[in-house]
N, C-alpha and C positions, 0 to 999 in steps of 0.2 A: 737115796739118803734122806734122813729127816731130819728136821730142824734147821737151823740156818744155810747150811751147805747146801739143804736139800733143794733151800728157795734160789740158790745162782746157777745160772745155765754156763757151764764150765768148757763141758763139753757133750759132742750131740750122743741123745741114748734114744733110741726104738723099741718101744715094747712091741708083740706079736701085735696088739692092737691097732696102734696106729700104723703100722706097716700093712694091715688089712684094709684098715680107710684109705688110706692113699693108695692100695689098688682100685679103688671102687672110683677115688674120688672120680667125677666129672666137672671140666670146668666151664663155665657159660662166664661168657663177656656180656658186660652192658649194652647202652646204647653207643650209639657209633655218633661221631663229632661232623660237622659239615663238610670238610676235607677227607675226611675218610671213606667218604660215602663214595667220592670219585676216585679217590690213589684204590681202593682195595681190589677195586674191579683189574687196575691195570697190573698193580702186586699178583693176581689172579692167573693175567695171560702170560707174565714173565716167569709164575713157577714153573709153568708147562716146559721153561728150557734147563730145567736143574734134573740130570741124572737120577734114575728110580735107587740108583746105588747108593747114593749120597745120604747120611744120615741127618737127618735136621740137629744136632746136636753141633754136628759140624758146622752148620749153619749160623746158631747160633754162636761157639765156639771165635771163628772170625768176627762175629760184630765185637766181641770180647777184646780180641787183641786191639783193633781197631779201635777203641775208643783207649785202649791204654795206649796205645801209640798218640792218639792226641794230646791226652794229657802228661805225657812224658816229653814231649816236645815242648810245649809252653814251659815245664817244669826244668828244662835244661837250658833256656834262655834266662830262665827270671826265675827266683823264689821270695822278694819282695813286693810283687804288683806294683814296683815302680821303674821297671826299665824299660828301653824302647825294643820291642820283637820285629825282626822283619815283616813285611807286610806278607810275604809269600807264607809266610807260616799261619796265618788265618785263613789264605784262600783255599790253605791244603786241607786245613783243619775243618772249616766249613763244608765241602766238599766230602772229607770225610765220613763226618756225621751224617751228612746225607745218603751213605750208602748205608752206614748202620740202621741209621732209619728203616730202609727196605729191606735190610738183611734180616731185623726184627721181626718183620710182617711177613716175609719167604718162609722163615722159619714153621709159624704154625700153619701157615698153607700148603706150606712140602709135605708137612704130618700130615694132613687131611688126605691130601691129595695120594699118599702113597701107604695110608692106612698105619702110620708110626706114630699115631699119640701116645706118649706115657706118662706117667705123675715127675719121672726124673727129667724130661724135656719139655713140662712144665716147670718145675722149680729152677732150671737152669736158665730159663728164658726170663722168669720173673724178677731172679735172680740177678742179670745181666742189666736190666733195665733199671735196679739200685743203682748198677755202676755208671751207667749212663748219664743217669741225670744228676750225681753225687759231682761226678765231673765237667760234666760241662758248665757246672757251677765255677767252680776252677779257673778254666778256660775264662769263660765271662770276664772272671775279675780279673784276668793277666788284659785283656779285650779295654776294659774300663778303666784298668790302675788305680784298683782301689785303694785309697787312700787312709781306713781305719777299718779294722775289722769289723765294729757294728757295721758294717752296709754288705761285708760277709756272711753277717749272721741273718742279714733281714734277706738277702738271697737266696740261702741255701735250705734256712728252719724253715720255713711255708713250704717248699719242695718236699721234702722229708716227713713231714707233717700231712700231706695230704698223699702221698703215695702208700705210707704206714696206714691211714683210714681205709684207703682203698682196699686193704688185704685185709684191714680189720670188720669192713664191714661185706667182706668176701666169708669171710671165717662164718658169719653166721647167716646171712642168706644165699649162698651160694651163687651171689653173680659179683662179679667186679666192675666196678664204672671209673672208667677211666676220663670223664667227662660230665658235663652237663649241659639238655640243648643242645645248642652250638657248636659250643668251645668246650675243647676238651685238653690232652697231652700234647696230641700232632701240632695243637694250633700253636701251646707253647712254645714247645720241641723248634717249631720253625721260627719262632718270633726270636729263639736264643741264637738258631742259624744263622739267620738273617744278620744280626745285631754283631756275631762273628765275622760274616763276609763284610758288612760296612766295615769293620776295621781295617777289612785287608783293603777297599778302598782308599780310605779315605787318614788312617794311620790312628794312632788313639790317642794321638791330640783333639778327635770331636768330641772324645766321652768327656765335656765337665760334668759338673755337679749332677745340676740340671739333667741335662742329659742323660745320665746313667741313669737313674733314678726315674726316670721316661722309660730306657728299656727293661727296668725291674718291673715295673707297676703294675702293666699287662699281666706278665708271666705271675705273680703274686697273687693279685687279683683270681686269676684263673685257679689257681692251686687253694686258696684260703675259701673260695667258696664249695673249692671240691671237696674240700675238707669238713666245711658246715654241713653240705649234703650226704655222705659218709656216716657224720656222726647223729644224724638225725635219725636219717635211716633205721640206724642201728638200734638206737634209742629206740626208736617206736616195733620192732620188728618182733613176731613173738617166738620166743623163745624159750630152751627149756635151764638156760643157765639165766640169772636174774639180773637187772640190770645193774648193781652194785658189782658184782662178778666180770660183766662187762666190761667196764671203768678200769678195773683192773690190768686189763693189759694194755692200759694205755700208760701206765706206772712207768716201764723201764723207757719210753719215748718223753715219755715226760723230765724223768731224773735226766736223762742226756742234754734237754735240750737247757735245763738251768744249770747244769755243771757247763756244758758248754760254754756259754754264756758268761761267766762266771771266769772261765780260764782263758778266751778271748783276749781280757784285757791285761794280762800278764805279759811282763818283758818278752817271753820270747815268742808269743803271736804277733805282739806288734810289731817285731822287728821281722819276724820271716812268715808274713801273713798267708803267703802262697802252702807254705807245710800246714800250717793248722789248719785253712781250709783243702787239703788233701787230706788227713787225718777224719777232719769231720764227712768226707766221699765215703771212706773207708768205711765207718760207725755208720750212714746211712745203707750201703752196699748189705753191713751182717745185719743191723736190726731189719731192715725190711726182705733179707734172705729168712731170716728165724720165725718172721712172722708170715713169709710165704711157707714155710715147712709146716708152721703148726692150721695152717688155711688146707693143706694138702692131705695130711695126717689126722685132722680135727681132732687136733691136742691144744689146750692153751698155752700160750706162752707162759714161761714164767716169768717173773716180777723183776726177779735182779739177775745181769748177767755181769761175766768177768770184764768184759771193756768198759762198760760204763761206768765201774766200780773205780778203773785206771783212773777216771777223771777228778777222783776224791785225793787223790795225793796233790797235783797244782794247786787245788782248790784248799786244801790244808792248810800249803804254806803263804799262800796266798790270804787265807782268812788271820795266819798270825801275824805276817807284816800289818794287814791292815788295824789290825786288834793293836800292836807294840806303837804304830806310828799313832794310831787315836790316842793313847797314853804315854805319849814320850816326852810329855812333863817331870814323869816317875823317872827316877835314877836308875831304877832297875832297867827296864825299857829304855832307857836312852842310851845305855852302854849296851844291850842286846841290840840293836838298833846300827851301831857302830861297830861292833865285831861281825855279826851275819850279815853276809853278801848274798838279799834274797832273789838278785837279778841273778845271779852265778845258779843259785839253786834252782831257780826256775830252767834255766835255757838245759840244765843236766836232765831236768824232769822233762822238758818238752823233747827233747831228741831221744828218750828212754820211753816216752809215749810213742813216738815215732816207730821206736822197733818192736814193739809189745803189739800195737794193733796191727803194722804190717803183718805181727807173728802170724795174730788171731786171722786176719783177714786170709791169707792162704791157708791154714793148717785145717779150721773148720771149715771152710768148703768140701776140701777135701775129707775131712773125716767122714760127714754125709753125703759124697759122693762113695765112697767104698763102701759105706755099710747099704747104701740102698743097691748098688750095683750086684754086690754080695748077696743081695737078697732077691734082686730080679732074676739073678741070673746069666745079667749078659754085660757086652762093658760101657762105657761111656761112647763111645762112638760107634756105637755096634745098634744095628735094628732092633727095636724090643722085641721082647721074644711073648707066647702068652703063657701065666704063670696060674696055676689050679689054685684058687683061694678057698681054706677049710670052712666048713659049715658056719654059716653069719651066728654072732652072739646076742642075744635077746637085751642089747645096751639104747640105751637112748643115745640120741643122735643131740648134741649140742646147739647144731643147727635146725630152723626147723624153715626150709625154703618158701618161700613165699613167690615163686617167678610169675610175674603178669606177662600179658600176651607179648609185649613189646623185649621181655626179656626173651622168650621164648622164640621168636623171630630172630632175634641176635645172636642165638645159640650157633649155627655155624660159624659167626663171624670169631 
């Protein structure tokens, strides 16, 4: 389509082209984090006991349910971040994560190990770990009982923000960093663990102010600079699309994160702060799925998609209440003011956001999971099969890799 239509990503389309790059593609990992360097070896000797039958898809498939079953248990106790949850439901949930953790890392070592890498058991892995960390945001603030959505938004944007660089600056030198140095996901990943299990200690009367804001800062920190390193990268990297062009697909992470922002402090986030930040898991889950398809495909993303679009209706009414109450000296405004109920309007809009993105959030998964399977050959849980790709086309490649030794060493990893 062209013209305006043509610029929202509606729903998923594959030309023969990208459907050829994402046979080719290959993915290389960055450098590995201080923790990593020791759980991978053990991840290593534990795939040895997973079945040659077993499709890693599967694999990753249960870390999936598993982390929706955490966040469906917090979510059935409390939807304002101010009730009290039993304590056993952190130590479960803590626990739990910890095997998605490892379920994570089984995943591409059972591919290696048993010869079943594919671009779909890439996307679906990369894919899963939107979900993961979109959630345990969630989680956290049921943990902490957070008290205003802004301490929402400073949790979960930096997360979101540095996971989306990570793909973006995957898209054009073909390695992902999941870290810097040191400190990388894992170290986050567990510092959220952790900060989970003390609750099931210790109850989430410890989280004050203070305190929560101790357990954010780390994780923040870690992510805001992974995000600077990302976008540096990028910036300096040579390529055959220009850096103006680059910028650009930061456009649709960008519009979310000020609409976000934006619709946060509307009546019905503040009263049911636990759904907007489930809402906001979901828009991290698809935009950082879309921007792993176009990393796999080496297609660009486009600019505007139909979820984020969702977020201009609160934002609407929201901008005319604020507009009508700035001039409600005016008679006109002051009887508009008294007839609209814009708290009623909003909570219709935030529960009608609610079923729009759940829509998006299963329907497009699925649609790129049928069209690629359709196109492999084989099913979603089924072993990849190898598929004959027709004669390569004399196209410039978007990306133009640049791996130093130290990427090249990490290649297996």
């Amino acid at each position: 389509k062209s013209g305006i239509l043509g610029m929202i990503d509606i729903a998923p389309a594959f030309t023969e082209q990208a459907l050829n790059s994402l046979m080719k593609n290959k993915y290389v990992a960055g450098n590995r984090s201080f923790i990593d360097d020791y759980i991978y070896e053990f991840y290593v000797k534990v795939s040895g006991f997973i079945p040659k039958s077993v499709s890693p898809n599967v694999i990753t498939f249960i870390g999936m349910v598993d982390v929706l079953a955490c966040a469906s248990l917090v979510l059935y106790y409390d939807l304002t971040f101010s009730k009290i949850i039993p304590s056993w439901v952190f130590f479960l949930i803590a626990g739990l994560l910890l095997i998605y953790q490892a379920l994570d890392a089984l995943d591409g070592i059972h591919a290696r190990n048993i010869k079943a890498c594919s671009p779909l058991g890439q996307l679906f892995d990369h894919a899963i770990d939107g979900i993961l960390h979109g959630f345990i945001v969630v989680i956290l603030g049921e943990s902490y009982r957070i008290s205003n959505s802004a301490l929402g938004i400073f949790m979960l944007h930096p997360l979101l923000i540095s996971f989306y660089s990570a793909h973006w600056n995957l898209l054009y030198s073909g390695v992902k960093y999941t870290g810097y140095g040191l400190i990388g996901l894992t170290e986050a990943q567990l510092v959220g663990i952790g900060c989970i299990a003390l609750t099931g200690f210790f109850g989430q009367e410890m989280w004050s102010s203070f305190a929560t804001l101790a357990g954010c800062i780390p994780i923040f920190i870690v992510e805001i600079g992974m995000s600077l390193f990302c976008f540096v990268r990028v910036w300096n990297i040579e390529s055959t699309v220009s850096r103006l062009n680059r910028l650009y697909d930061l456009v649709p992470l960008v519009m979310f994160v000020i609409l976000s922002c934006i619709w946060s402090v509307t009546a019905f986030c503040l009263a049911y702060p636990a759904l907007m930040m489930t809402v906001f898991a979901m828009m991290f889950f698809l935009l950082n799925g879309k921007m792993v398809i176009s990393c796999i495909t080496n297609v660009k993303i486009k600019v505007l998609h139909l979820e984020v679009l969702y977020f201009t209706v609160p934002v609407f009414f929201y901008a005319i209440e604020k507009g009508l109450t700035l001039y409600k000296s005016a008679p006109f405004c002051a009887a508009l003011l008294a007839t609209i109920n814009f708290d009623s309007i909003q909570f219709v809009v935030g529960f009608s956001m609610i079923i729009l993105i759940t829509e998006r959030t299963i329907t497009y998964p699925y649609l790129v999971i049928s069209s690629l399977t359709s196109y492999l050959g084989y099913g979603f849980f089924e072993m990849p099969k190898p598929k004959i790709l027709p004669a390569p086309e004399d196209k410039p490649d978007i990306r133009k890799p640049t791996h130093n030794k130290k990427d090249q060493a990490n290649r297996q990893y």
